[in-house]
C-alpha positions as CSV (number, residue, x, y, z in Angstrom):
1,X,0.0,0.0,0.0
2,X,0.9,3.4,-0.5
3,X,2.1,5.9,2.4
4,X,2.5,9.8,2.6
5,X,5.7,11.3,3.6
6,X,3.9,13.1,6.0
7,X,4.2,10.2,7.9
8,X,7.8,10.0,8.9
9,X,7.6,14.0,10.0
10,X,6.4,13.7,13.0
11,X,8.5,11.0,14.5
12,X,10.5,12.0,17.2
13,X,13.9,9.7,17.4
14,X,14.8,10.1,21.2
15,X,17.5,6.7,20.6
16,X,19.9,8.5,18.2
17,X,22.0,11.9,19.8
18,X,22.3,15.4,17.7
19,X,25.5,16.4,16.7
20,X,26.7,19.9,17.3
21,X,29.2,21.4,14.0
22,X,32.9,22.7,15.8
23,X,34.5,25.3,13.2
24,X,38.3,25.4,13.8
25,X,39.9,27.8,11.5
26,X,37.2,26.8,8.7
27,X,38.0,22.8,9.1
28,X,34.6,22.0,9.5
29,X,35.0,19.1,12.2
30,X,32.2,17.6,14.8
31,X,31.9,17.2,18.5
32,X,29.8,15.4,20.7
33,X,31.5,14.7,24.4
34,X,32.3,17.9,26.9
35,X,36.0,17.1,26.8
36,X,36.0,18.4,22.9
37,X,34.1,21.2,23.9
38,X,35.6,24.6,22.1
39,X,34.3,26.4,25.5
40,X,36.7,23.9,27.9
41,X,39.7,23.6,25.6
42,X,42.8,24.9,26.7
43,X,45.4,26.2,23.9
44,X,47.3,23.4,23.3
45,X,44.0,21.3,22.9
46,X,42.1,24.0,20.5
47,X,45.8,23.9,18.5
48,X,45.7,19.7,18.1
49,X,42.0,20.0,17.2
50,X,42.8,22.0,14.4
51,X,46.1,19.8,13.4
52,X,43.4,16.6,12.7
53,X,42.8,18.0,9.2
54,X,46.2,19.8,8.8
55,X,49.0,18.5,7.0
56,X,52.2,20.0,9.0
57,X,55.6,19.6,7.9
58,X,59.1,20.5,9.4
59,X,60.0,24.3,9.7
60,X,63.5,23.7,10.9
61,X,65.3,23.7,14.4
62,X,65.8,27.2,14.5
63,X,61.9,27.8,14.4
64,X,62.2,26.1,18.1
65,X,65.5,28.3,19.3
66,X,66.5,24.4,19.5
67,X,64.3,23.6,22.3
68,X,61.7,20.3,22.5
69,X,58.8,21.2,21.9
70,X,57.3,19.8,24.7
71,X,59.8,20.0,27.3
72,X,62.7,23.0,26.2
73,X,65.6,21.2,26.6
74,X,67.6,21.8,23.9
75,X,68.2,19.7,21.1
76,X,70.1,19.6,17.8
77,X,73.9,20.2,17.0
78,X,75.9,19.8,20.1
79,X,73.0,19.6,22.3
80,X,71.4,16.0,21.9
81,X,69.0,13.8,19.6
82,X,65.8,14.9,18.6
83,X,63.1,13.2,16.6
84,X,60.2,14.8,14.2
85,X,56.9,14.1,15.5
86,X,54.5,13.6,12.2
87,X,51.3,14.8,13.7
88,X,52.7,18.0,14.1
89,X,55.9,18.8,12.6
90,X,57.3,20.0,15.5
91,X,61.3,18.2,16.9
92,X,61.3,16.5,20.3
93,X,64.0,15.3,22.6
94,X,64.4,11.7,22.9
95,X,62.4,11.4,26.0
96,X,59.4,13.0,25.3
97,X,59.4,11.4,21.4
98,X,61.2,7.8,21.4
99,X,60.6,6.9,17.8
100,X,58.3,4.2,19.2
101,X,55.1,5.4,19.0
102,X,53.3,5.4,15.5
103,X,49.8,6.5,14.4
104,X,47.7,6.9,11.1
105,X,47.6,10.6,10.8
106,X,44.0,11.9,10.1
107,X,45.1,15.0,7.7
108,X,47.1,12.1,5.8
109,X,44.1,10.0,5.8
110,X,41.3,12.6,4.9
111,X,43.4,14.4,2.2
112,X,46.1,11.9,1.0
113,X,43.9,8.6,1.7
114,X,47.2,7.1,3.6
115,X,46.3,5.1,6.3
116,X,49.9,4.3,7.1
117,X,51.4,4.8,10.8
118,X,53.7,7.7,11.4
119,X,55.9,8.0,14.1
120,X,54.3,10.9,16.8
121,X,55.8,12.0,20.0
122,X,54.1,10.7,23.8
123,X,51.7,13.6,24.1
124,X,50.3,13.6,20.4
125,X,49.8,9.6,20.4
126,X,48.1,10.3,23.9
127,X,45.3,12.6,22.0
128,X,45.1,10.8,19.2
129,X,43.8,7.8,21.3
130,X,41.7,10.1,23.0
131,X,40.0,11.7,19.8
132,X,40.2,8.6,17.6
133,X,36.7,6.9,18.1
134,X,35.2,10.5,18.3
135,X,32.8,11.3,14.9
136,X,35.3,14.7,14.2
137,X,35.1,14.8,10.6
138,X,32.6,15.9,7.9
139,X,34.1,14.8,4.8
140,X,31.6,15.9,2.4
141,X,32.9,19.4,3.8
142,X,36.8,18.5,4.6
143,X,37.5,16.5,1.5
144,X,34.4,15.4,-0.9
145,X,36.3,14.3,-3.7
146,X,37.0,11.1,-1.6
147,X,33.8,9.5,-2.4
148,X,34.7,9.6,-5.9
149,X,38.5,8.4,-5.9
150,X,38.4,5.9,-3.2
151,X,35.9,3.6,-3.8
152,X,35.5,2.2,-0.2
153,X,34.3,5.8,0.7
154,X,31.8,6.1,-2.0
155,X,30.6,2.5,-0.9
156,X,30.2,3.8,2.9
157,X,28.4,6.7,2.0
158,X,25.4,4.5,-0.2
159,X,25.4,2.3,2.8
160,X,24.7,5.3,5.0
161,X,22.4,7.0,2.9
162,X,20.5,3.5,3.0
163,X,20.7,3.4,6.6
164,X,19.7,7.1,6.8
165,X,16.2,6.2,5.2
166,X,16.1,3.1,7.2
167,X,16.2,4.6,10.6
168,X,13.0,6.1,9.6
169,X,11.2,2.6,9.7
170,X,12.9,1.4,13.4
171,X,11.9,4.3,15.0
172,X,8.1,3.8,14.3
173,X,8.8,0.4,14.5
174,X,6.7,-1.2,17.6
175,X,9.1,-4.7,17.6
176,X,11.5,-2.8,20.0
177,X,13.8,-6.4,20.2
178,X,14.2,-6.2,16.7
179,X,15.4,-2.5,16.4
180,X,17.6,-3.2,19.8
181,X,18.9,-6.8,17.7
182,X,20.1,-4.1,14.6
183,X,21.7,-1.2,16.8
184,X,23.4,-3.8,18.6
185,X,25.4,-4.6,15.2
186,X,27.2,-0.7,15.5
187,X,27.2,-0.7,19.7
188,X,27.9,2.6,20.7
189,X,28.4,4.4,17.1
190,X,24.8,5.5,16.5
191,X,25.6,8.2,14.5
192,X,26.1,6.2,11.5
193,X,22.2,5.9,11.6
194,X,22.7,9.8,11.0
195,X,24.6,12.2,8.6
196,X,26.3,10.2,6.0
197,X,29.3,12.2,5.8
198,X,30.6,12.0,9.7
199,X,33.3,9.9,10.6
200,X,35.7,9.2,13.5
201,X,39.1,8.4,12.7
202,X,38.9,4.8,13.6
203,X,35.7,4.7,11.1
204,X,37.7,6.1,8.7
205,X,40.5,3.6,9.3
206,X,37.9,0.9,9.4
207,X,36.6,1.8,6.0
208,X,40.6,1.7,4.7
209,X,40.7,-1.7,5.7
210,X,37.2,-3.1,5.0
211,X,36.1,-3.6,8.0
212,X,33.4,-1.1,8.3
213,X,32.3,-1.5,4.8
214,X,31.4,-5.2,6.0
215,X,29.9,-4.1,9.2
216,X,27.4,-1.6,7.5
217,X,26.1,-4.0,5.0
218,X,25.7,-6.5,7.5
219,X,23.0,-3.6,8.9
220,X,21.6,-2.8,6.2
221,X,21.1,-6.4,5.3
222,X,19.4,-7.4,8.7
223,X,17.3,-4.3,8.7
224,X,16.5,-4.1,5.4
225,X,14.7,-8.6,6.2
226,X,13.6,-6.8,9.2
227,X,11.4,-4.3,7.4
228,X,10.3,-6.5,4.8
229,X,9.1,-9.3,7.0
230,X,7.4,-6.5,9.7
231,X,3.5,-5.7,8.4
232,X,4.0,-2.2,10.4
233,X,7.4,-1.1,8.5
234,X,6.1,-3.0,4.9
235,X,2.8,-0.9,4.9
236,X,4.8,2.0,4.9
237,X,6.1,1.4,1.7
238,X,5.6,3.1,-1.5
239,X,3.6,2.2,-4.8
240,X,5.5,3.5,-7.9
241,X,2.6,6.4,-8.9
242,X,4.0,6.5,-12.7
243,X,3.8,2.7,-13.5
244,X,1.0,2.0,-11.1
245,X,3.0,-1.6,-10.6
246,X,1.7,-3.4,-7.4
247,X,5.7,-3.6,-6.4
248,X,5.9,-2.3,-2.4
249,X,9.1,-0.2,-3.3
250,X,11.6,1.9,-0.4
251,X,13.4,4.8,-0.4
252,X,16.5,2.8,0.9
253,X,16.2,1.0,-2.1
254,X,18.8,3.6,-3.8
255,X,19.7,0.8,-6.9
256,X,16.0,0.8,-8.0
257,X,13.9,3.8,-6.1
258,X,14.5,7.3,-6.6
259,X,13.0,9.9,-3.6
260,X,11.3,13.7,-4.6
261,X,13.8,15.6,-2.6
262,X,10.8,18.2,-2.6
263,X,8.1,15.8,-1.4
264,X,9.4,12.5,-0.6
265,X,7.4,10.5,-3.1
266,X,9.0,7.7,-4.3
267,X,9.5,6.4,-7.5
268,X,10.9,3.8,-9.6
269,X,14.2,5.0,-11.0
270,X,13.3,3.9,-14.5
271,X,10.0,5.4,-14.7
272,X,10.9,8.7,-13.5
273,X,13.7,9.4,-16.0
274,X,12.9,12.8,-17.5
275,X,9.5,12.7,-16.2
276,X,8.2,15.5,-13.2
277,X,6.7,14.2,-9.8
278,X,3.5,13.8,-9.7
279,X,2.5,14.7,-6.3
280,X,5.0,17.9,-7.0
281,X,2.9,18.5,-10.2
282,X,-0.6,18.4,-8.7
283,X,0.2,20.8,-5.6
284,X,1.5,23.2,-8.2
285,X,-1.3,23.0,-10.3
286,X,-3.7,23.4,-6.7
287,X,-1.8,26.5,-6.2
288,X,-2.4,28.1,-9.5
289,X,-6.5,27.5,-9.7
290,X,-6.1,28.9,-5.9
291,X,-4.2,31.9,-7.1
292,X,-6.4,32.3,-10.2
293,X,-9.8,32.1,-8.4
């Protein structure tokens, strides 16, 4: 049977969490736990924050004074060993940067696509831990071309889109063990549920290495039975208005259904090549007999 997209409007969603946009110097990052809050960061912090989507490279001893970074002892010429920490460019003594702690770098990863482990001083490989499950980035702002060149990215983004439109079903859903069963599959990462393009750095890893690519279609795939086995979630399906075909089709369904991003009608993609909405059609045609009468 058919639906209106009214329906979906007034559903409340009180399981998945807002996210809140954090603008460092233009990187267009997100936040969601107080200890990323701009308003509590100290200097240092706000400074690493903005590192995450900035490539930094040496500037030379002398841009020190030949001091560690962390810990101004000097370093360099006669003074001792130093080594370059690759998170942020800056020249350590030996003590506070070993050489023995390495880390994917998330400017190498968002703008480079390099997932590879970089040596990083004690401090920087202590807040990259701490950062690294957090959903920072918005990559359809920080680095869009991604989902074109890496194909693992443009795969994600379908599968989140899909799940996007399938959150829409679970939360009117009354079977509240079967929405539980599916959540369950992403634990504490419910925000996949919401904007396609937010990422932590450990997704983003994940998606480097397949991992996450094999966890969301295992989602989509469970929901998706889910909603087709489920008489609430199936009569919310749509009937194709152009072909009048008795086919129950889904918005998810983004490799055969297309969505009015006006009105949220949905369509077969095939029939609605070249042709207008219907729905869109009629309410323009109300409002011009309202505005001639």
């Amino acid at each position: 049977m058919t639906t209106r997209s009214d329906d979906f409007q007034v559903i409340e969603d009180k399981t998945l969490s807002s996210w809140e946009v954090f603008d460092a110097d233009n990187c267009s990052i997100m936040h969601r736990c107080s200890s990323l809050d701009p308003s509590t960061m100290d200097e240092a912090t706000r400074t690493k924050m903005q590192l995450l989507t900035s490539i930094k490279n040496e500037t030379g001893l002398d841009s020190q004074d030949y001091k560690c970074s962390r810990c101004n002892s000097f370093i360099g010429l006669i003074f001792g060993g130093y080594n370059v920490c690759n998170f942020d460019g800056c020249y350590y003594c030996s003590s506070c940067h070993d050489n023995g702690k390495f880390h994917v770098i998330p400017a190498r990863l968002i703008h480079n696509w390099d997932s590879t482990e970089y040596a990083v001083c004690h401090e920087n490989m202590k807040f990259l831990a701490m950062i690294k499950s957090e959903p920072l980035f918005d990559i359809s702002k920080l680095n869009p071309s991604l989902y074109n060149t890496v194909p693992e990215m443009g795969e994600a983004k379908r599968l989140r889109l899909q799940m996007n439109q399938i959150k829409k079903y679970l939360s009117c859903c009354d079977d509240n063990d079967a929405v539980v069963a599916i959540e369950r599959k992403i634990l504490s990462r419910l925000y996949l549920w919401e904007d396609a393009s937010v990422y932590s750095l450990q997704d983003l890893i994940e998606v480097s290495n397949g991992k996450l690519i094999e966890q969301l279609r295992s989602v989509v795939q469970l929901a998706m039975q889910h909603i087709k086995s489920c008489k609430r979630c199936w009569q919310k399906g749509y009937i194709c208005e152009l072909c009048r075909s008795e086919e129950v089709i889904f918005p998810f369904q983004l490799d055969l259904a297309i969505t009015c991003p006006l009105c949220n009608s949905v369509y077969h993609q095939q029939c609605k090549k070249g042709i207008a909405c219907r729905k869109c059609s009629r309410k323009t045609a109300r409002a011009l007999q309202e505005f001639q009468i």
